[in-house]
C-alpha beads as a LAMMPS data file, in Angstrom:
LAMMPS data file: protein, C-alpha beads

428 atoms
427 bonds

1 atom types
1 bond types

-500.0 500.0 xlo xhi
-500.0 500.0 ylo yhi
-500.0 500.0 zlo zhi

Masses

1 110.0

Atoms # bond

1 1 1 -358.043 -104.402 165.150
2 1 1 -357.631 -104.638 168.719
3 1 1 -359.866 -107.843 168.505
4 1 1 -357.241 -109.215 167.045
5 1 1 -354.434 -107.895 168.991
6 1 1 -356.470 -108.808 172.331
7 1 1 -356.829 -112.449 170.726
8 1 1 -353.337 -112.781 170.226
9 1 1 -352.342 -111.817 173.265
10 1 1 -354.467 -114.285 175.228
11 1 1 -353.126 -116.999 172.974
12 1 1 -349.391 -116.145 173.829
13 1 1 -350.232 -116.158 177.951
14 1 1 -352.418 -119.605 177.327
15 1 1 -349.120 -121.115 175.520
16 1 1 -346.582 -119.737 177.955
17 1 1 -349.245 -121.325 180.697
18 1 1 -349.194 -124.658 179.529
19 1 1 -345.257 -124.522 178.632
20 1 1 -344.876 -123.829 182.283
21 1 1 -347.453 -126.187 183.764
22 1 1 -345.484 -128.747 181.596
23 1 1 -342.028 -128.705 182.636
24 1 1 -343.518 -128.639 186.910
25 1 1 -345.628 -131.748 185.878
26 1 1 -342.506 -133.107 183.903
27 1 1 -340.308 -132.420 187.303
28 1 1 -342.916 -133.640 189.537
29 1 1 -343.052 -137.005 187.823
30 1 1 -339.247 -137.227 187.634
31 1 1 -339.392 -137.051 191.376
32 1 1 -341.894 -139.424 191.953
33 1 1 -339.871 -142.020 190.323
34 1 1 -336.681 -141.377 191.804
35 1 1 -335.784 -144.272 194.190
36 1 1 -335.713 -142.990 197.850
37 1 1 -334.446 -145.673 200.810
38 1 1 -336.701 -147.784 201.983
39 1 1 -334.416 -149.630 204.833
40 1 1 -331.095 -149.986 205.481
41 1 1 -329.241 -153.771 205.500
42 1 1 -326.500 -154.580 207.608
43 1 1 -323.841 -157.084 205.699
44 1 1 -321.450 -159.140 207.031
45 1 1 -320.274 -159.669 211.080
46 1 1 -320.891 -155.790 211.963
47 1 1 -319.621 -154.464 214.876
48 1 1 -318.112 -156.423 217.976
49 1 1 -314.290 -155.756 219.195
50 1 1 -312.095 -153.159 218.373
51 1 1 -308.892 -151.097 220.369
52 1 1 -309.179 -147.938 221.121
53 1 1 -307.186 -145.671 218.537
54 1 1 -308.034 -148.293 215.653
55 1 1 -310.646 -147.665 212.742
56 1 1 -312.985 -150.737 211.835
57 1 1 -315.326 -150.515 208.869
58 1 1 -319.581 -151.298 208.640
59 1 1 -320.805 -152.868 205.632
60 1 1 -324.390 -152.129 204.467
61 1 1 -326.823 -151.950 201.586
62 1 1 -329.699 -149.154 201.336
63 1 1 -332.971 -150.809 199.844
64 1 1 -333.983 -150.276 197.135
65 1 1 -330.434 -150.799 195.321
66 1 1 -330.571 -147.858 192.608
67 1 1 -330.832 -144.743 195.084
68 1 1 -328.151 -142.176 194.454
69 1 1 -326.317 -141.640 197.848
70 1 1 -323.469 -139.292 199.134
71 1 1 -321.043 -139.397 202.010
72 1 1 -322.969 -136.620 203.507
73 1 1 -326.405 -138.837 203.522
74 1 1 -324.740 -140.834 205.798
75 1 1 -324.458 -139.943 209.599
76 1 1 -324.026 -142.099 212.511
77 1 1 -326.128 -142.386 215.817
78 1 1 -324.723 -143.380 219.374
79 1 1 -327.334 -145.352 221.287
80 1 1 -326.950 -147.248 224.856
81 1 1 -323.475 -145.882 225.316
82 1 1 -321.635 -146.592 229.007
83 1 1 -318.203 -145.677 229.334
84 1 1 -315.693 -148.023 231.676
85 1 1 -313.068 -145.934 233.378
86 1 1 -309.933 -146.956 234.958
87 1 1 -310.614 -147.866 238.774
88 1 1 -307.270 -147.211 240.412
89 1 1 -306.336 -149.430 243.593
90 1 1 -305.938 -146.825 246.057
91 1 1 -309.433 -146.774 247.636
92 1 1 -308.734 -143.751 248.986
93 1 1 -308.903 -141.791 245.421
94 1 1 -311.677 -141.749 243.126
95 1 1 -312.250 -142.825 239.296
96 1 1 -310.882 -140.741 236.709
97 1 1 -312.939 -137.310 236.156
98 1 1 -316.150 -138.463 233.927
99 1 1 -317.163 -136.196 230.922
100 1 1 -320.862 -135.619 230.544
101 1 1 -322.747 -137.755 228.886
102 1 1 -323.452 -136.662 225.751
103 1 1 -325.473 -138.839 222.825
104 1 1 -323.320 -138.419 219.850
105 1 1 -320.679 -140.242 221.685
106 1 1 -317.278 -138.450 221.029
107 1 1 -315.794 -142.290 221.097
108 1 1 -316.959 -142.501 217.696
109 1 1 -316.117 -140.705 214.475
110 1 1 -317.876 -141.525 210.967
111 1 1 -314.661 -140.612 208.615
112 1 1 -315.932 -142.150 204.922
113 1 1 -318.363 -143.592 203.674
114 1 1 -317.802 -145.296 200.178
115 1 1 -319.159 -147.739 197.460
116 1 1 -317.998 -151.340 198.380
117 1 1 -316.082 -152.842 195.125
118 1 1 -315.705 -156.542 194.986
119 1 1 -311.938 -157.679 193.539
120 1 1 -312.243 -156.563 190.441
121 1 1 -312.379 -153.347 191.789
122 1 1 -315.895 -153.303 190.360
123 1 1 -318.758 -151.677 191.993
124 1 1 -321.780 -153.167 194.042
125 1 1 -324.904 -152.042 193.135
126 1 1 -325.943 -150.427 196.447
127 1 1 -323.666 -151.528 199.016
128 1 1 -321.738 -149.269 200.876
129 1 1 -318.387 -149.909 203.441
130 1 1 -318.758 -147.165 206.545
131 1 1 -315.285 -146.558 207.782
132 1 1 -315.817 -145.372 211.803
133 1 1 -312.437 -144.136 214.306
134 1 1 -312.278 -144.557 217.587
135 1 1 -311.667 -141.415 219.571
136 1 1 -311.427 -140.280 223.066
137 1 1 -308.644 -139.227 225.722
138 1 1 -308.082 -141.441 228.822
139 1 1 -307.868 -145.003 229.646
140 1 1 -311.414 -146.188 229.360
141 1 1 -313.689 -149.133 227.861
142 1 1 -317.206 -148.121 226.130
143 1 1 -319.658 -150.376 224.615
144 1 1 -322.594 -149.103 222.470
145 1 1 -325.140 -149.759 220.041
146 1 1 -324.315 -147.925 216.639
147 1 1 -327.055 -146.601 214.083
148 1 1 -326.400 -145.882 210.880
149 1 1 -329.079 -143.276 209.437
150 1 1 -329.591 -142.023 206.016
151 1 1 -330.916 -138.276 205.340
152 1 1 -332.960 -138.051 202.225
153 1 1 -335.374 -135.677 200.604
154 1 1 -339.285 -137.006 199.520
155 1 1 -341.164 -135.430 196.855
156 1 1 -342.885 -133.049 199.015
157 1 1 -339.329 -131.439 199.899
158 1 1 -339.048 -132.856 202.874
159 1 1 -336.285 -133.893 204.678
160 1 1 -336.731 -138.015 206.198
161 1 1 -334.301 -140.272 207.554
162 1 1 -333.996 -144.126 207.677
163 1 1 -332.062 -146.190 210.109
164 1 1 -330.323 -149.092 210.379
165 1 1 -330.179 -151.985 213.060
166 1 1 -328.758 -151.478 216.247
167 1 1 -324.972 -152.848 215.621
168 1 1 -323.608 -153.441 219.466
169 1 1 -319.453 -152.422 219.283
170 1 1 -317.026 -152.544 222.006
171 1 1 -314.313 -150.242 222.621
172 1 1 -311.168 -151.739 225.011
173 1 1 -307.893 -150.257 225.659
174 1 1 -304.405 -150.462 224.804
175 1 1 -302.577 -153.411 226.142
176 1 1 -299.934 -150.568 227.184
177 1 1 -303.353 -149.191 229.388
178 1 1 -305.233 -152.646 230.151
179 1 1 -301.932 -154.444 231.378
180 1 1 -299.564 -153.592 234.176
181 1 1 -296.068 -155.684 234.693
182 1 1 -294.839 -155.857 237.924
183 1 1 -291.468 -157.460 239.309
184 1 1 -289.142 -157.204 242.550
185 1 1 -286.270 -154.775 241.786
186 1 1 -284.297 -157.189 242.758
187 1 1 -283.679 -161.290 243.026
188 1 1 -282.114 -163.741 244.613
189 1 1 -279.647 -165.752 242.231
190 1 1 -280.569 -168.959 244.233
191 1 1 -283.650 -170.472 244.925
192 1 1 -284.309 -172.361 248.319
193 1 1 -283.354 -175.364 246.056
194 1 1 -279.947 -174.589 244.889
195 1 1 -281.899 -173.879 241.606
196 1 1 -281.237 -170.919 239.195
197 1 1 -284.067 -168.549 240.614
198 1 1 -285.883 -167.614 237.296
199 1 1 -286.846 -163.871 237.060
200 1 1 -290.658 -163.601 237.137
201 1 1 -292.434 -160.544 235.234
202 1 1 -295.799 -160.613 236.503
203 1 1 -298.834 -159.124 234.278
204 1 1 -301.677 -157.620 236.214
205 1 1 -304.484 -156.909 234.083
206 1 1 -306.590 -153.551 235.151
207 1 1 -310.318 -153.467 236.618
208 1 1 -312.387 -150.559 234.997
209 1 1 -316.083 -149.140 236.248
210 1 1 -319.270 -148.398 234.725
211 1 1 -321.114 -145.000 236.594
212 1 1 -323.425 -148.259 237.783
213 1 1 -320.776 -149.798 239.736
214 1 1 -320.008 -152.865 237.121
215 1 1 -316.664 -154.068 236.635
216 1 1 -315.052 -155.260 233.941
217 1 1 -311.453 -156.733 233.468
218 1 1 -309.365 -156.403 230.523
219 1 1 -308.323 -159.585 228.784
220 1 1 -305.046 -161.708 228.364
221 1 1 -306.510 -162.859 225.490
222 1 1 -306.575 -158.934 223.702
223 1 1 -302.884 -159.775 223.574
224 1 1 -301.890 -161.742 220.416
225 1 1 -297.873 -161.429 221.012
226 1 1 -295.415 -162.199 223.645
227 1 1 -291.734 -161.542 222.553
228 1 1 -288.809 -161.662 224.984
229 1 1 -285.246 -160.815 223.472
230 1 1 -283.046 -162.165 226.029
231 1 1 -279.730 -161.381 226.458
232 1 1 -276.342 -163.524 225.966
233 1 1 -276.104 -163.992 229.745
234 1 1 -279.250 -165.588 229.681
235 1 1 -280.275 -169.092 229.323
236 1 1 -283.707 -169.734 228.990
237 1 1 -286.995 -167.601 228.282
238 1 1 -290.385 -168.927 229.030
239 1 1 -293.622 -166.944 227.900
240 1 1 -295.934 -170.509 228.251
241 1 1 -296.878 -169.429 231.340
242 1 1 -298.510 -165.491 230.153
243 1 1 -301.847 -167.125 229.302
244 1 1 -302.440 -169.545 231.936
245 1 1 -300.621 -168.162 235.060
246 1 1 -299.612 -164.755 234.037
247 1 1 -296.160 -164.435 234.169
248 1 1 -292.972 -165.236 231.981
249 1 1 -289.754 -165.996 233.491
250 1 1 -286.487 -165.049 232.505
251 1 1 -283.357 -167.571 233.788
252 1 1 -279.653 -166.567 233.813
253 1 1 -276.789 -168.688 232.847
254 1 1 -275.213 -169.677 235.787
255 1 1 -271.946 -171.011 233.520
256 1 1 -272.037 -167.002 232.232
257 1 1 -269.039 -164.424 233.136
258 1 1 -271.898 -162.180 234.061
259 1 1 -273.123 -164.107 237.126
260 1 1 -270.534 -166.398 238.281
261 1 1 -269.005 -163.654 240.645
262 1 1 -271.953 -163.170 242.341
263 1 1 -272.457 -166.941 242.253
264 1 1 -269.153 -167.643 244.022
265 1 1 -269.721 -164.822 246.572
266 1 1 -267.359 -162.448 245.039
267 1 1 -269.925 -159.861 243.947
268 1 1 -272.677 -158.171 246.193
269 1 1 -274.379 -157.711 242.747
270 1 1 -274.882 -157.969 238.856
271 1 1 -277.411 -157.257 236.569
272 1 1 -278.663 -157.265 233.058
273 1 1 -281.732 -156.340 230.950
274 1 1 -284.353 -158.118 228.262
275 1 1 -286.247 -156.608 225.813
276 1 1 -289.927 -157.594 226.382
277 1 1 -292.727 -156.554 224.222
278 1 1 -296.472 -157.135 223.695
279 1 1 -298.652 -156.654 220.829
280 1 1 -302.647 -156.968 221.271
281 1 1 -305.394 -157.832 218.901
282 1 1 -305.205 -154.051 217.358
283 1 1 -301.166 -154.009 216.361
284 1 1 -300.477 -151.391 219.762
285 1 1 -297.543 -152.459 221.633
286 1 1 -296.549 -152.365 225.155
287 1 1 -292.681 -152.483 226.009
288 1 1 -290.319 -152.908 228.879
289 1 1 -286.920 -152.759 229.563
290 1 1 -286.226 -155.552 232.323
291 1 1 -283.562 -155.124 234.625
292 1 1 -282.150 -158.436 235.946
293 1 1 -280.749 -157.566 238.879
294 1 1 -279.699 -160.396 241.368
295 1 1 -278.664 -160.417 244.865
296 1 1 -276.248 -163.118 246.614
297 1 1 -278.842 -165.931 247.748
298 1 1 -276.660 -165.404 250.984
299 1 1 -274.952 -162.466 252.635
300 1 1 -272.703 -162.263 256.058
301 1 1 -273.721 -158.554 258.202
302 1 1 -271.052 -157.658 260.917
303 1 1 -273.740 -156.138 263.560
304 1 1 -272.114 -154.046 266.560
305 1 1 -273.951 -153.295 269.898
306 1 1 -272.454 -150.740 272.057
307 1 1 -272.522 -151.786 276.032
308 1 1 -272.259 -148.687 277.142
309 1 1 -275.332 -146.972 274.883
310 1 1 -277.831 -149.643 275.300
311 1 1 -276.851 -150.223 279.218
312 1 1 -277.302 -146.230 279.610
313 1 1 -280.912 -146.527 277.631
314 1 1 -281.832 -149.343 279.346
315 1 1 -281.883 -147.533 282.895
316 1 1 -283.558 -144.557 281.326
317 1 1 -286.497 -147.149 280.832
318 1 1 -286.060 -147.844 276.866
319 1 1 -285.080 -151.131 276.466
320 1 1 -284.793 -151.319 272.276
321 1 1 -281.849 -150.628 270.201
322 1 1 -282.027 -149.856 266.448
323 1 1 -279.681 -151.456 263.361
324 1 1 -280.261 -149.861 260.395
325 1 1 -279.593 -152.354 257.931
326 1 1 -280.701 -150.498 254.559
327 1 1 -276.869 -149.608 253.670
328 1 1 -275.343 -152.949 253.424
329 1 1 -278.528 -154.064 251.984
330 1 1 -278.679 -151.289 249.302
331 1 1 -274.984 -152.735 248.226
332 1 1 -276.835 -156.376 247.176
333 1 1 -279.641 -154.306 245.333
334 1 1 -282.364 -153.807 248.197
335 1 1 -283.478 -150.178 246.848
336 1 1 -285.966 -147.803 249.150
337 1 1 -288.219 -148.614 245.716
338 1 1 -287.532 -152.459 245.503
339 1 1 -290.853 -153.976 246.495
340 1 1 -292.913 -150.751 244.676
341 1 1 -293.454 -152.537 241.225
342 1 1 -295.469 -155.721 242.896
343 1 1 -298.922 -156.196 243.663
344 1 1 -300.171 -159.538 245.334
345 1 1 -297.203 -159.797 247.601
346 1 1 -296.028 -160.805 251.085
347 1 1 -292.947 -160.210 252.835
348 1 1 -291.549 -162.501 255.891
349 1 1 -288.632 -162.226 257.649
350 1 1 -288.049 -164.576 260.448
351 1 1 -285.004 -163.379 262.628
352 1 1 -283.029 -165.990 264.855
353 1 1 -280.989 -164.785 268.100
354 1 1 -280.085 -167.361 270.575
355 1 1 -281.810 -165.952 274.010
356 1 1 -279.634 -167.582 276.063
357 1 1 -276.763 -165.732 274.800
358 1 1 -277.985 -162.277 274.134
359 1 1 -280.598 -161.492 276.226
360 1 1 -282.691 -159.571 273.373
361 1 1 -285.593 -160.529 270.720
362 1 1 -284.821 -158.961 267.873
363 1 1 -287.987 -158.187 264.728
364 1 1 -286.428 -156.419 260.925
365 1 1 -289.328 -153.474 260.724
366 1 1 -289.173 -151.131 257.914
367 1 1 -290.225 -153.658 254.763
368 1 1 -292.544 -151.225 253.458
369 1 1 -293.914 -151.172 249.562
370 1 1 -292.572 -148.027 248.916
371 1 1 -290.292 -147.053 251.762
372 1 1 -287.678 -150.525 251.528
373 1 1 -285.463 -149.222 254.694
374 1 1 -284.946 -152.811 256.792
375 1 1 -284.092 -151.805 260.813
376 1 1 -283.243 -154.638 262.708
377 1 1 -284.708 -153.470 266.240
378 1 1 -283.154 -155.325 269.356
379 1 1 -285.672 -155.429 272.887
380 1 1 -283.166 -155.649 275.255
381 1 1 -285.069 -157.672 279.241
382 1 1 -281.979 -157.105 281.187
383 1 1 -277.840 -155.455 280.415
384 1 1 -275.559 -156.393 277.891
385 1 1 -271.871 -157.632 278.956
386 1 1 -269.333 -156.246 276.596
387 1 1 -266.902 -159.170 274.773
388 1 1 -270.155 -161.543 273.458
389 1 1 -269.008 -162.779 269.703
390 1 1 -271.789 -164.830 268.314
391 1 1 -270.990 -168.213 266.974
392 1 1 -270.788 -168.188 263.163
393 1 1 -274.400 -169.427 261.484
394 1 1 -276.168 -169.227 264.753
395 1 1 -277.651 -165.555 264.556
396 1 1 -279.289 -165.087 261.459
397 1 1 -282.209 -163.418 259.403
398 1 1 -284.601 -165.562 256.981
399 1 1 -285.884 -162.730 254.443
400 1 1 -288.601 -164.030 252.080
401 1 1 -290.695 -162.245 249.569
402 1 1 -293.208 -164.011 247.585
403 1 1 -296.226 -163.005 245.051
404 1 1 -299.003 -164.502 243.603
405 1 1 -299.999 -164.532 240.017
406 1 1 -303.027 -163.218 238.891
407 1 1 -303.820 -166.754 237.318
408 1 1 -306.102 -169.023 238.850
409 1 1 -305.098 -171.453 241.347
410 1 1 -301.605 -169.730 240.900
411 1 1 -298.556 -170.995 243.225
412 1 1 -296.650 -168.387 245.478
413 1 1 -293.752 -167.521 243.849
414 1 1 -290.481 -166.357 245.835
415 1 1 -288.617 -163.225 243.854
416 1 1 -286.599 -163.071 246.991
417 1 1 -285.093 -166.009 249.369
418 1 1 -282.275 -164.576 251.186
419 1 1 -280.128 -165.904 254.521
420 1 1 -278.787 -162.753 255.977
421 1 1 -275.602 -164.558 258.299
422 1 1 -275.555 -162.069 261.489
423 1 1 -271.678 -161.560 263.302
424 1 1 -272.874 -159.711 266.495
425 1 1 -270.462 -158.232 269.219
426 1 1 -271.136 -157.080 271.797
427 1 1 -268.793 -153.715 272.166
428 1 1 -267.819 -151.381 275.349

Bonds

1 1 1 2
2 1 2 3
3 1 3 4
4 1 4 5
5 1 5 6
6 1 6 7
7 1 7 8
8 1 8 9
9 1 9 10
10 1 10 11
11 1 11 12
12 1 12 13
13 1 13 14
14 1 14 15
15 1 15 16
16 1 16 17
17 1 17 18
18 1 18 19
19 1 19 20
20 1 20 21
21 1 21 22
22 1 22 23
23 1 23 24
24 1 24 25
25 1 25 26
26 1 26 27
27 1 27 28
28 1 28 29
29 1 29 30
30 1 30 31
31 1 31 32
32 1 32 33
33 1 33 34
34 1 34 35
35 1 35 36
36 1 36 37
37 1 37 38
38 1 38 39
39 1 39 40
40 1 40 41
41 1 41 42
42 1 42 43
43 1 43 44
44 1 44 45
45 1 45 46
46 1 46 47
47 1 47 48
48 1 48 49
49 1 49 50
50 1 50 51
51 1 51 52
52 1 52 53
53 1 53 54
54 1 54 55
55 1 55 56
56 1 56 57
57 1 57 58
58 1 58 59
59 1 59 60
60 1 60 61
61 1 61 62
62 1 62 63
63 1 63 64
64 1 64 65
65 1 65 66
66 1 66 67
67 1 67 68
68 1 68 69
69 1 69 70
70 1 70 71
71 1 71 72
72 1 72 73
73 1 73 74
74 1 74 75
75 1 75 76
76 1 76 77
77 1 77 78
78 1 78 79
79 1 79 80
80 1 80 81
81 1 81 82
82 1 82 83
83 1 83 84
84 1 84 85
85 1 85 86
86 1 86 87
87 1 87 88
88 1 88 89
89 1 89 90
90 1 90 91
91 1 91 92
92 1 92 93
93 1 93 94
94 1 94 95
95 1 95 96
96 1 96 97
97 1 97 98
98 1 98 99
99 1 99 100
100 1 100 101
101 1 101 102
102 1 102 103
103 1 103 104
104 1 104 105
105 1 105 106
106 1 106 107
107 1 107 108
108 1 108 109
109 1 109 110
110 1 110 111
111 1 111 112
112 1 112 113
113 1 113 114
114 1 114 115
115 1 115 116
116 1 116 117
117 1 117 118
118 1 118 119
119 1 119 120
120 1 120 121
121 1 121 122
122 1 122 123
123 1 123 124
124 1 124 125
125 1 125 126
126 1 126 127
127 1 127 128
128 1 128 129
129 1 129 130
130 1 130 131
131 1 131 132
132 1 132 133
133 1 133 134
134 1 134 135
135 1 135 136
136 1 136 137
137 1 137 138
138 1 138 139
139 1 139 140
140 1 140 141
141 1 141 142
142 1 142 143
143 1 143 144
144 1 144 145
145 1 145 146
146 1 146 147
147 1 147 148
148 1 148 149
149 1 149 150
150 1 150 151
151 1 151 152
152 1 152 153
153 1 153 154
154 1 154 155
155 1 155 156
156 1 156 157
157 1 157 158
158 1 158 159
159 1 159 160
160 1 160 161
161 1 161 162
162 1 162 163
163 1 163 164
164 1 164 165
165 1 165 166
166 1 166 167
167 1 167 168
168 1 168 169
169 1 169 170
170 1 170 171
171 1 171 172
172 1 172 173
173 1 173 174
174 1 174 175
175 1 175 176
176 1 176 177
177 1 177 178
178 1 178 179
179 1 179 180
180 1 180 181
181 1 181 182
182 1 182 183
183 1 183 184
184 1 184 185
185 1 185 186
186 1 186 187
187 1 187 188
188 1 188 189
189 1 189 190
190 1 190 191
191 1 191 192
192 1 192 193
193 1 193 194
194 1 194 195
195 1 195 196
196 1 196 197
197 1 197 198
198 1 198 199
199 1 199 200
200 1 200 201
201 1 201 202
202 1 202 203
203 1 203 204
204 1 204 205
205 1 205 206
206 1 206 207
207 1 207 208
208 1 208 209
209 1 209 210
210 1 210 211
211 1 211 212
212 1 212 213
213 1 213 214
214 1 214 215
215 1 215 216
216 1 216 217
217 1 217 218
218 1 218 219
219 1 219 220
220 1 220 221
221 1 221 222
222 1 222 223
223 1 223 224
224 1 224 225
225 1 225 226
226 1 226 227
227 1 227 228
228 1 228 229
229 1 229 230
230 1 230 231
231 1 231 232
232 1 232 233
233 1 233 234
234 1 234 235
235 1 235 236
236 1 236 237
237 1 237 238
238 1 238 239
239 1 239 240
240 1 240 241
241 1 241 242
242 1 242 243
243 1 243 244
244 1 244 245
245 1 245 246
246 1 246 247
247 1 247 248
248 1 248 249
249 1 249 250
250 1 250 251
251 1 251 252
252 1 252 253
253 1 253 254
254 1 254 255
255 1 255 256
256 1 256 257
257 1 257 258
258 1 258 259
259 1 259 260
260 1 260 261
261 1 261 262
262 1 262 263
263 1 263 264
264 1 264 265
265 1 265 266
266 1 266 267
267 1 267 268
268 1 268 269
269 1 269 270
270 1 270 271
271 1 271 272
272 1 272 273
273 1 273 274
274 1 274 275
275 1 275 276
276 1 276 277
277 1 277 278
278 1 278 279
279 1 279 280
280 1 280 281
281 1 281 282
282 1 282 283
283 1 283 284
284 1 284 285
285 1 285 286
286 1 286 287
287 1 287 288
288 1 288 289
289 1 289 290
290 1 290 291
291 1 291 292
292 1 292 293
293 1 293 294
294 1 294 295
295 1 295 296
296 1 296 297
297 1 297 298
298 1 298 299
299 1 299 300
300 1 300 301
301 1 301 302
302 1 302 303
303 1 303 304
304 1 304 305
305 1 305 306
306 1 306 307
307 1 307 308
308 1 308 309
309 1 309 310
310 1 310 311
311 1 311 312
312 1 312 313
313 1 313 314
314 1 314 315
315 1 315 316
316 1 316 317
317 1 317 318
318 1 318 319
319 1 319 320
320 1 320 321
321 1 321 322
322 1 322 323
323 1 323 324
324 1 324 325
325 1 325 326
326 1 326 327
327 1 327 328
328 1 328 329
329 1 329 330
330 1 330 331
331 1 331 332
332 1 332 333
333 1 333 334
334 1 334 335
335 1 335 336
336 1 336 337
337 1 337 338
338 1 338 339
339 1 339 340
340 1 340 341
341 1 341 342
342 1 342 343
343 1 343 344
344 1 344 345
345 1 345 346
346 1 346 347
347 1 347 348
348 1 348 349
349 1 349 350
350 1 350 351
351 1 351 352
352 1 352 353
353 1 353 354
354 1 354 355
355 1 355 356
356 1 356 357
357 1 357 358
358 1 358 359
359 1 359 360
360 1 360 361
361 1 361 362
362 1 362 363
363 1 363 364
364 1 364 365
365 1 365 366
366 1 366 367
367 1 367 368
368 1 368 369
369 1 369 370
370 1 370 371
371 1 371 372
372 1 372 373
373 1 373 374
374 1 374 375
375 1 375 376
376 1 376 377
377 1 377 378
378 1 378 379
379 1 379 380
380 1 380 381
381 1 381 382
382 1 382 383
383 1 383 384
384 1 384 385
385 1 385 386
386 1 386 387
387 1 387 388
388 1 388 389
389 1 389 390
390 1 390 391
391 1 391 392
392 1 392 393
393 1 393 394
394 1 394 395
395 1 395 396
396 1 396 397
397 1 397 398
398 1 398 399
399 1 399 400
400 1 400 401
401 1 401 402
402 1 402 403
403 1 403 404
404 1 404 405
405 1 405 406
406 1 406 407
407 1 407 408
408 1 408 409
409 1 409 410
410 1 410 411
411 1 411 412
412 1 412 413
413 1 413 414
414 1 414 415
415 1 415 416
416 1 416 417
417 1 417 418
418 1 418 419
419 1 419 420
420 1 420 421
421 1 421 422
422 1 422 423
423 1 423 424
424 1 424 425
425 1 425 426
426 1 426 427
427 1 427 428
């Protein structure tokens, strides 16, 4: 009896043995045959171009077409990265702070990865669309090489990977951070012609570094939009000029109720504004709201010299006398802040006193970018005589201001041409 019941047991373990040995063999095959990549197929123009704060999209196929593959499978690899800051035109401050460099570049975000589907909406048999943000704070450029790299598991239970081509992508700024406009706060209505002095918006585009010293420039081109909304008061807008020379002009009526006051001498000033706006290759926008304000092309100052004050200075041994001029020229426009919005400029004032009637040279200091405060300084060689009148148009300032484009082999252009008539007396 317990022949039998030993027999029977062993019979029952061999089964169970086999049953078992079975369904690992069974699994072991099944894994052996399930496709695992092999490579990874870049499709289409990847990489290249994109704005920073836009998403742009990497189209690939994993060899062989029938393996099974998640989001999650998918991750993405920062190679060769170098980060372009902002290099600011003081060159007494520095480049914006730079984070450490780290490999997974936080410039880059891998947000979806899906099955492509042609128009039918139907699937493609192993191809895949990789949908990658741009991140990152700060006004910066970076240019890397991007991986993509597949995690999968071999029959052994081991985790590989498999990566793709290097696929070289270039991050630039907004046009609101890669351009700068610049324009005098003011303008002569006149030019040195007897023209209709256009208003000039100048666009400087910014320089940025690399941490090994290269520049780079942003683009005109980035920007696929140039829209001016001009106003009723004025007559013509022309943006031909953004491209080539880098600057659009804006140009008054001179038949319009808004200028013809200051045309005929009546007004010290009038002004007006025009919608400008930009839009660059990635939809961002950069906006302004440009004041038109104009200045008489010609202006008449009543200066006064006290005998008695610069006689008494002189014999203490200081032989200049001070005009401040910044009041009567604040009336016609000429803010402390007028000149602070160009770059590329020059400013030349040529003053005109007759020697032989006022013994004095005479220089206008105080033209400074950000401190517009004109002084019209006097150097007196011997004493003053009260009862001198100056003869009308023979005593007078020349004030100039002209800037350069960016463009190449740009002309100087004159924001500013002004004759500033001088009445001097000479008082007790």
């Amino acid at each position: 009896m317990k022949f039998y019941q030993t027999a029977l047991t062993l019979l029952v373990s061999f089964n169970m043995l086999v049953a078992c040995s079975d369904d690992d063999w069974k699994d072991d095959v099944s894994a052996l045959q399930k496709p695992v990549p092999s490579g990874i197929v870049m499709l289409g123009d990847a990489g290249g171009t994109v704005v920073k704060g836009n998403t742009f999209q990497l189209r690939f196929r994993v060899n062989p077409s029938g393996v099974s593959l998640t989001g999650d499978d998918v991750k993405l690899d920062v190679q060769s990265s170098e980060t372009y800051l902002l290099k600011v035109s003081d060159e007494s401050a520095s480049l914006q702070t730079r984070a450490s460099y780290v490999e997974s570049s936080d410039c880059y975000e891998l947000v979806s990865v899906e099955p492509e589907k042609n128009d039918a909406g139907e699937t493609l048999d192993g191809q895949w669309v990789a949908t990658v943000q741009t991140k990152g704070e700060g006004n910066y450029r970076n240019v890397a090489d991007l991986h993509l790299v597949v995690d999968y598991t071999d029959a052994a239970g081991r985790v590989q990977e498999v990566s793709s081509p290097a696929v070289p992508v270039e991050i630039i700024p907004t046009v609101d951070e890669g351009l700068d406009f610049g324009y005098s706060g003011v303008q002569t209505f006149r030019s040195s012609d007897g023209s209709v002095n256009p208003y000039y918006l100048f666009c400087y585009v910014n320089t940025y570094e690399a941490p090994s010293g290269e520049e780079w420039h942003y683009s005109w081109d980035y920007v696929n939009r140039v829209q001016v909304e001009r106003p009723e008061t004025v007559m013509a807008v022309d943006t031909t000029m953004f491209y080539d020379k880098h600057y659009v002009t804006v140009t008054p009526d001179d038949l319009s109720s808004k200028w013809q006051p200051l045309d005929s001498g009546e007004a010290k000033m009038a002004s007006d504004t025009a919608s400008v706006r930009l839009v660059d290759v990635g939809g961002t926008e950069k906006t302004l709201r440009l004041p038109l304000t104009y200045a008489p092309s010609a202006i008449t100052l009543d200066i006064e010299l006290p005998a008695s004050e610069i006689n008494a200075a002189f014999d203490a041994g200081t032989k200049v006398y001070d005009c401040d001029l910044s009041g009567a020229l604040r009336e016609c426009g000429f803010t402390e802040d007028v000149l602070s919005r160009l770059l590329r400029f020059s400013v030349s004032p040529v003053v005109h006193i007759s020697a032989r009637e006022l013994p004095a040279r005479a220089k206008l200091n105080g033209l400074d970018k950000d401190n517009f405060s004109p002084v019209l300084s006097f150097t007196f060689w011997r004493k003053v005589t009260p009862g001198f009148v100056s003869e009308e148009g023979k005593f007078y300032i020349d004030l100039a201001v002209g800037s350069v484009p960016q463009g190449v082999d740009s002309e100087l252009l004159y924001p500013i041409v002004m004759r500033i008539n001088l009445n001097i007396s000479v008082t007790d």
